[in-house]
N, C-alpha and C positions, 0 to 999 in steps of 0.2 A: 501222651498221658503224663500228667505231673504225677510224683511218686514222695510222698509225704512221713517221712518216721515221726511218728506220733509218740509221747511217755506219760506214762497215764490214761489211759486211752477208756479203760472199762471204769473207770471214777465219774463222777456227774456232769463234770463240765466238760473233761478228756471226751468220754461217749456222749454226749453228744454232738460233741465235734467231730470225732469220727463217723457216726450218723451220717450227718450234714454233707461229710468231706465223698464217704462213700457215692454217694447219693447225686453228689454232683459233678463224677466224674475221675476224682482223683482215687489214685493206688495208693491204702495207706498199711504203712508197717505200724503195729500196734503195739508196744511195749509196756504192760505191765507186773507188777509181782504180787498182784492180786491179796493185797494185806485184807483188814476187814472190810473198807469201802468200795474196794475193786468189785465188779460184780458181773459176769460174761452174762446175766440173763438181760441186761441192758444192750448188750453187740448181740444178742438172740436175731435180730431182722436180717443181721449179713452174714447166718451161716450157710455154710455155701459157694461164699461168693468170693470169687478169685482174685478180687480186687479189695478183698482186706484180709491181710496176714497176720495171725496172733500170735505174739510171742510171750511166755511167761518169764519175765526176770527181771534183774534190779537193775537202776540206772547206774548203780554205783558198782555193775560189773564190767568194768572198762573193755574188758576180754570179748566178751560178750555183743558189747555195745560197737564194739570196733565192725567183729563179724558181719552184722549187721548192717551199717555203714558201704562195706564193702560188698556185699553180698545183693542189696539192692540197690545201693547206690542213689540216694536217697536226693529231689532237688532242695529240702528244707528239713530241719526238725525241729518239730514243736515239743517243749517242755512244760507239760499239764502235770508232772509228777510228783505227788506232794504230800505230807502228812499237812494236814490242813484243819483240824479240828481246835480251837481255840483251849477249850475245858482240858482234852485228852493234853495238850502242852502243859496244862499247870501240873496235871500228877503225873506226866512223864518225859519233861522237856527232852531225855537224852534220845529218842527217836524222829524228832522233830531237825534235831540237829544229822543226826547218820542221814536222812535221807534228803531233806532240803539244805544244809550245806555240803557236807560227805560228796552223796549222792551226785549234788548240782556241778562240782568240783570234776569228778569222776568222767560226770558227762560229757561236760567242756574239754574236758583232756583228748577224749576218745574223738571229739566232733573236732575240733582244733588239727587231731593230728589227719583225719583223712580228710579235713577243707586242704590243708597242703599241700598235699599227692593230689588232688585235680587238677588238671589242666585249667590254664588261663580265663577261659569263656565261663567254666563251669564254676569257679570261684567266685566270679563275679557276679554270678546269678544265684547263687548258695546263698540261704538265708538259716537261722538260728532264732526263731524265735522261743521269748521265755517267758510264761504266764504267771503272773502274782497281782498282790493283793494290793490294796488299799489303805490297808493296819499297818505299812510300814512307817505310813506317816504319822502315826501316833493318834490322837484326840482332840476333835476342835471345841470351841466354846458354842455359844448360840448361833454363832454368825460366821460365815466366810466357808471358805472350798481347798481342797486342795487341786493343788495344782501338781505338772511337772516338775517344779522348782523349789516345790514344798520342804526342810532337810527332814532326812527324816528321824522316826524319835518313835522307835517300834517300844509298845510295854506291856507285850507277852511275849512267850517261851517262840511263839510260834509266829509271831511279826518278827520279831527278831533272829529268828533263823530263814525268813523267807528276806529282808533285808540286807541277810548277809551272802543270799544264792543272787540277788540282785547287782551286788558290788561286787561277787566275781564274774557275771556278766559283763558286766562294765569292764570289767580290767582286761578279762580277755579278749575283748574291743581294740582297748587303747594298747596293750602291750603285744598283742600278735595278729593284732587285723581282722581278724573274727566278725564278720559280718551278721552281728545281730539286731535283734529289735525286742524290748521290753513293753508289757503289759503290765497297767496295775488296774486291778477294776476293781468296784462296791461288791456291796452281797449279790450274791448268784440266787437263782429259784426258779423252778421250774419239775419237768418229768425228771425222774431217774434219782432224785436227790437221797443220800443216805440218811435215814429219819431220823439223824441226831441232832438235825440243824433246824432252828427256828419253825420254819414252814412247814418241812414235811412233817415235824415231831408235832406240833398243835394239831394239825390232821388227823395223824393216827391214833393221838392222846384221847380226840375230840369222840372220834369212832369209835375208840373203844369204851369211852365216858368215864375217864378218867380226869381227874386233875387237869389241867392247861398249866404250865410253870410258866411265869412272868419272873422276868428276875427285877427284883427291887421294885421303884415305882413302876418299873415299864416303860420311862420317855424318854430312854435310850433310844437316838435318831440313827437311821442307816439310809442308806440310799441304795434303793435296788435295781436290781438288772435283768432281766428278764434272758436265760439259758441263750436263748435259738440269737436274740439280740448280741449276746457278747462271742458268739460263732462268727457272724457277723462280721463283728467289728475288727476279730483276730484274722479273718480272712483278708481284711480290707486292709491291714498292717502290712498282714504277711505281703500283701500283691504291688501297697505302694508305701509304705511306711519307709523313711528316710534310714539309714545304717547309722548304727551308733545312738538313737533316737529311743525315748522313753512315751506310752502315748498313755493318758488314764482315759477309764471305759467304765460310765455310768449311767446312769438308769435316766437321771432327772425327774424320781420319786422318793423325794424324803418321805419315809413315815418312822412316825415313833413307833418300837415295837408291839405297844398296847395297841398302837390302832391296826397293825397287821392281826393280829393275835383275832381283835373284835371283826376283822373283814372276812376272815377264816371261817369266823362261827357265823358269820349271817349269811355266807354263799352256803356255809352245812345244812346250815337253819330250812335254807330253799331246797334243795336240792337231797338235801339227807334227815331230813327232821329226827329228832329222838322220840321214841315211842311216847314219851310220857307228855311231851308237848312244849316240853322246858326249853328255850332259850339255852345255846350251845354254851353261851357268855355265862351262865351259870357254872360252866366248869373252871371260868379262870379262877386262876389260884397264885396270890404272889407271894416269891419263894426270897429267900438270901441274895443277895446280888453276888455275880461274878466277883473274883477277886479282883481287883484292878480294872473293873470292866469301861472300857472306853467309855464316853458318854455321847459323841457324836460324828459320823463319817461326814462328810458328803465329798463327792467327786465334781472340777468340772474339768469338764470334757470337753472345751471347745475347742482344743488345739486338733483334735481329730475330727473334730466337724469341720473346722477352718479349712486344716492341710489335707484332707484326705475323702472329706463329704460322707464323714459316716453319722450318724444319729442314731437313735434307740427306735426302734417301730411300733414299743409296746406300751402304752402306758402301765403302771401297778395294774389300776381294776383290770384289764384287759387279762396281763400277766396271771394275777391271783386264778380269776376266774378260768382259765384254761387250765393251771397248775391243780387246783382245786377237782377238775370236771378230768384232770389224765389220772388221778391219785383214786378216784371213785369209783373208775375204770379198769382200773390196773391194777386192784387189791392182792391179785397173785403175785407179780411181782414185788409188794411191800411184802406181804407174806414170808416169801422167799427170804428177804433181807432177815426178817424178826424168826425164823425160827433159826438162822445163825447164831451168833455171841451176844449179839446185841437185842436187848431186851427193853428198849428206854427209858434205862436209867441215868440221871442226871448223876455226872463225870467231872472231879475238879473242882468240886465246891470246899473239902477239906483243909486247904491250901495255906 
C-alpha cells in the first residue's frame, strides 16, 4: 500500500485529494494546522478509518514534521499547504509569507534530511510533490497562455510568496538532489470550497439574497479547473511526472467572471428559485475592483497532455452544475463554515 504525507489535507483542494487518495487505496498522513480554511467536517467520510491519519500541526514545525517522516515513513509528500486567499494578502501579507515561504523552507528541510537517511531504492522512488498556483506568472493581455517557461512576475502579497515557495523547490532540486515535482494550476471549484472565493461566496450570497459582489467590470478572465479534475492531474504527476519538472494544470474554460457569477444564478434560478420570482442576476452588484487585480489567467496545459496523457474530464457547465447541485445539498456543511469567523465579508479592499 503506497503511504502518502499529505500538508494541507482538510483545506479544499488538500481534502479533496485526500478524499480521492483514501478512496483509492493509498495510506495517507494528513497534516494540517487547521487556521480558518482547514475544516475536518470535509475528512467527516473517513472517520474511522485506519487508512487516514490526522494530524494537527504546522509545516513549519520541522520537529514535528521529521517525527512524522520517520514514524510512517512516507513514499511521497504532497504540499497542498497554503495561506491562499488573495484579499486576506493585501491586509495581511506577513502570514502569507510565515507559512508559504517560512513554512515551505521548514518543510523541505525536514523532507531533505530523511530523503537522505533512506536507503538507495527508496530514494529513487521518493517523490516531493509541491501544489501552486498560476498567479505566479503575473497577468496576461487579451491573447496568449502561460506556459512552463512563462518568467514569472507574481503582483500580490500572496503570488509572490507562493513564487518564492516555488524557487526554494527548485533549488532544493538542483542544490541536494531532492526529487521533486511542481504544480501550477488555474482557479479551483468545486465541493468543500471556503465561501470566500468567487463560486462558493456568489452561492451563499445568492441564497441568502443578498448582494452578488462583481469586482469592477466583471471581465476579469480566469480559467477554471474543476476539484476532482486537478486530483487527477496531481495523481498523474505524482506517478509519472519527470524529477526536476514544472507541469501547469487547467481547465480549458476561460470565462470572464461576470459570466460565472450569471451561470451561478440561472442553475439557482432552476433549481432554487426566489420566492418572489425574481431572476437571481437581479442580485448582481458591482463593487470597487481588487487592488492590483490581475486582469487575465489562462493556463496551457499541453505539456501534460503531451508527456503524461492527462486532460480535464469536466467542462465549466458540467463543473458549475455539480458544484452548484453539491452546495444545495450540503447547506450543513456551509453552515458549519459561516457560523465560525467568517461571515462574507468582503477582505482587502482598503489597501
Amino acid at each position: 500500500m503506497a503511504i502518502w504525507l499529505v500538508t494541507g489535507g482538510a483545506g479544499f483542494i488538500g481534502g479533496n485529494f485526500v478524499l480521492e487518495a483514501v478512496a483509492r487505496g493509498v495510506r495517507v498522513v494528513n497534516l494540517d494546522a487547521l487556521t480558518y480554511a482547514g475544516n475536518l467536517n470535509t475528512l467527516a467520510p473517513l472517520e474511522g478509518n485506519p487508512d487516514h491519519v490526522f494530524v494537527k500541526g504546522d509545516i513549519g514545525d520541522r520537529a514535528l514534521v521529521a517525527s512524522l517522516l520517520h514514524e510512517h515513513q512516507p513514499d511521497a509528500v504532497l504540499n497542498f499547504a497554503a495561506e491562499s486567499h488573495v484579499d486576506r494578502s493585501i491586509e495581511g501579507p506577513g502570514a502569507f509569507i510565515q507559512t508559504n515561504v517560512v513554512g515551505t523552507l521548514a518543510l523541505l528541510e525536514a523532507v531533505r534530511d530523511h530523503w537522505k537517511a533512506l536507503p538507495k531504492e527508496r530514494q529513487d522512488a521518493f517523490r516531493f510533490l509541491h501544489v501552486s498556483t498560476d498567479e505566479v506568472y503575473g497577468t496576461l493581455g487579451e491573447t496568449g497562455k502561460f506556459t512552463e517557461t512563462t518568467p514569472y512576475a507574481p503582483n500580490s502579497p500572496y503570488s509572490a510568496s507562493k513564487a518564492a515557495s516555488d524557487h526554494l523547490v527548485r533549488a532544493f532540486h538542483h542544490t541536494y538532489g531532492l526529487p521533486v515535482l511542481t504544480t501550477n494550476c488555474s482557479n479551483n471549484y468545486g465541493p468543500y470550497h471556503f465561501p470566500e472565493k468567487l463560486i462558493p461566496l456568489v452561492i451563499a450570497k445568492a441564497l441568502a439574497g443578498e448582494p452578488l459582489p462583481v469586482y469592477g467590470d466583471g471581465k476579469q478572465v480566469r480559467d477554471w479547473l474543476f476539484v476532482s479534475d486537478h486530483c487527477e492531474a496531481i495523481r498523474t504527476v505524482l506517478a509519472k511526472g519527470k524529477v526536476g519538472e514544472t507541469y501547469n494544470v487547467g481547465g480549458n474554460s476561460e470565462r470572464q467572471n461576470i459570466e460565472v457569477v450569471q451561470a451561478i444564478c440561472a442553475l439557482l434560478d432552476q433549481h432554487r428559485p426566489r420566492e418572489d420570482g425574481k431572476p437571481r442576476a437581479s442580485q448582481i452588484t458591482h463593487v470597487t475592483d481588487r487592488p492590483g487585480h490581475d486582469r487575465r489567467y489562462a493556463i496551457d496545459a499541453s505539456k501534460l497532455k503531451n508527456d503524461l496523457g492527462w486532460e480535464p474530464a469536466y467542462t465549466f457547465e458540467q463543473g458549475i452544475a455539480q458544484t452548484v447541485e453539491w452546495y444545495l445539498t450540503n447547506q450543513a456543511w456551509v453552515q458549519g463554515v459561516l457560523d465560525g469567523s467568517y461571515r462574507l465579508e468582503r477582505i482587502g479592499a482598503a489597501a
